[in-house]
N, C-alpha and C positions, 0 to 999 in steps of 0.2 A: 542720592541717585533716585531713591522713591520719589521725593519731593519735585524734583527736574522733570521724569517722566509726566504726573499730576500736571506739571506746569504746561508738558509739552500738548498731552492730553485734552486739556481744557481750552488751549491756542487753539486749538484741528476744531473741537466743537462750537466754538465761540461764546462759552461762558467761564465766568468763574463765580465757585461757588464757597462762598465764606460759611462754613460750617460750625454752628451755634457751639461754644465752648461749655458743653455741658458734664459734669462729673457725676455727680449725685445729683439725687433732685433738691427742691429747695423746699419743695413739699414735706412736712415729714409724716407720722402716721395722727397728725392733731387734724390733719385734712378731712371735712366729712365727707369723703367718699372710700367707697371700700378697696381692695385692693383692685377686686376683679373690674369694678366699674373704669378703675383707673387704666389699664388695662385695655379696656374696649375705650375708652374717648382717644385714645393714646393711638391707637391700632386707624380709627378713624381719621382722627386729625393727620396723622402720615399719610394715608392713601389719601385723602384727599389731596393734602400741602401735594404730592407725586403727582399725580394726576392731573393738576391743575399746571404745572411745571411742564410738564412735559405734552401737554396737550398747548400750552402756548410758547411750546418751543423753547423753552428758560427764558422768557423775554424778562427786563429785568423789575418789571411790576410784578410775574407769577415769582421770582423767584425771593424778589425780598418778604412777600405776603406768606412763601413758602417756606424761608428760615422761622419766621414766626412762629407757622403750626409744627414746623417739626421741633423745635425747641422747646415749647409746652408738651408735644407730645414724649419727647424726651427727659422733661419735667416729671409728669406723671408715671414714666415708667421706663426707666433711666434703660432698660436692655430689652424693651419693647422691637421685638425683629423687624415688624414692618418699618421705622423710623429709624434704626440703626442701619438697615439696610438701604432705601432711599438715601442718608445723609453719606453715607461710603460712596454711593454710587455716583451724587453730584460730587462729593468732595473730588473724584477720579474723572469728571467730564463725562459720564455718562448718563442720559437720562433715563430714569427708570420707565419700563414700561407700563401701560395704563391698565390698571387693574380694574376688576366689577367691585364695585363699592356698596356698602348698605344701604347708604342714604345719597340720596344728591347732594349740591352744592346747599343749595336753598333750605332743603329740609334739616340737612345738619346745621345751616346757623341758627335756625329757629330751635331745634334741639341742644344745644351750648349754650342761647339766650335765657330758654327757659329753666336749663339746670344754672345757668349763673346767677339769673334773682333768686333761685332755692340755694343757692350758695350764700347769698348777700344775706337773704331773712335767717340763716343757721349763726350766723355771726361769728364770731371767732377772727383773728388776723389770718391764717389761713385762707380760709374760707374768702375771705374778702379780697384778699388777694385774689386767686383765679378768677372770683367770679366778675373782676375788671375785664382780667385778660379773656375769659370766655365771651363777656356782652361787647366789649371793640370788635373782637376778631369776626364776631356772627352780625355786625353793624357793616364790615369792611367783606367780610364774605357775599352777603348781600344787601346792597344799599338798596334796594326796593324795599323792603323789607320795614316798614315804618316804626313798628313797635321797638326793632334792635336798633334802628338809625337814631330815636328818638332817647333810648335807657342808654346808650352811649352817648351821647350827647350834655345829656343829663350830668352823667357821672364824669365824663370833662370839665364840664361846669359848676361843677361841687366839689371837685378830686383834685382836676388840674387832668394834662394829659398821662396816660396809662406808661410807665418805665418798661420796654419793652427788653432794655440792654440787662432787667434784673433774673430776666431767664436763658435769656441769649450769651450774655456776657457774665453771669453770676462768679467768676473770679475776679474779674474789675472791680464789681459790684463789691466785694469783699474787701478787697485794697483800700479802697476809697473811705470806706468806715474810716 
C-alpha cells in the first residue's frame, strides 16, 4: 500500500526518484578522514545534491547528478540527517526545500577537488577510492572549473571511467564479486 501511494505520489509530481541502495558505508574507519569531517562533507554534499534538485525542478540531469551526491554522502555517514532526509523525501515525490548552504556550487567543487588529491597523495585503497569520486563529481559540479575538468580527466585516462553503481548500488556491487 506504501509502495502504490510513493507510486501514486511521484505520478502527481512528475518524477521518479531511484533511491541509492545504501546500507552501511563501504568506507570503513582505514578512510583518512575523521569522523566529524565525514560528517560535514556528508551534511554538504546532501544539501547541495537537495538543492540543486529542487531548484531545477527534479529535471532529470539534477536528479541523476543528485543520486550521486547523496549516495557518497550516505557513504560517508550512513545516518547523516540532512541525506537521509532528502533521500525519504525524493523517494515519496517530494522535493525538498532549498536550504542556506556553506558553500556555493563552485566553491564546494573546488573544496572536494582539493581534499581529493590530499586523499590521492595519502594513499591507501580507501583513500583512492573517494578521492576519484570526489575529483569527477567537483569536474561535473563545475565544468568551468579547469583544474577539476582537467584531474578528472586525467584520472579517466589512467583509471578508466569512475564506478559510480560501487556506492550507489554497493549490494550488486557485492553479488557480482
Amino acid at each position: 500500500m506504501a509502495t502504490l501511494f510513493a507510486a501514486e505520489q511521484n505520478a502527481a509530481t512528475g518524477f521518479v526518484w531511484e533511491a541509492p541502495k545504501v546500507g552501511g558505508s563501504v568506507f570503513s574507519h582505514e578512510l583518512g578522514m575523521l569522523d566529524a569531517e565525514r560528517e560535514e562533507y556528508a551534511t554538504n554534499l546532501a544539501t547541495v545534491a537537495a538543492n540543486r534538485i529542487a531548484l531545477a525542478k527534479a529535471s532529470p540531469a539534477s536528479l541523476a547528478e543528485g543520486r550521486k551526491m547523496l549516495a557518497l554522502a550516505l557513504q560517508l555517514s550512513p545516518r547523516n540527517r540532512r541525506a537521509v532526509v532528502a533521500n525519504f523525501q525524493l523517494s515519496k515525490g517530494v522535493l525538498p526545500e532549498v536550504m542556506e548552504s556553506n558553500y556555493s556550487a563552485p566553491v564546494f567543487a573546488r573544496l572536494i577537488l582539493t581534499r581529493g588529491q590530499l586523499l590521492e597523495k595519502q594513499g591507501g585503497e580507501e583513500n583512492q577510492k573517494l578521492a576519484r569520486f570526489f575529483i569527477q563529481l567537483s569536474a561535473e559540479m563545475d565544468p568551468k572549473n579547469e583544474d577539476a575538468v582537467y584531474a578528472s580527466e586525467i584520472q579517466r585516462l589512467d583509471r578508466g571511467p569512475v564506478d559510480w553503481a560501487e556506492i550507489t548500488e554497493p549490494a550488486k556491487k557485492q553479488e557480482e564479486k
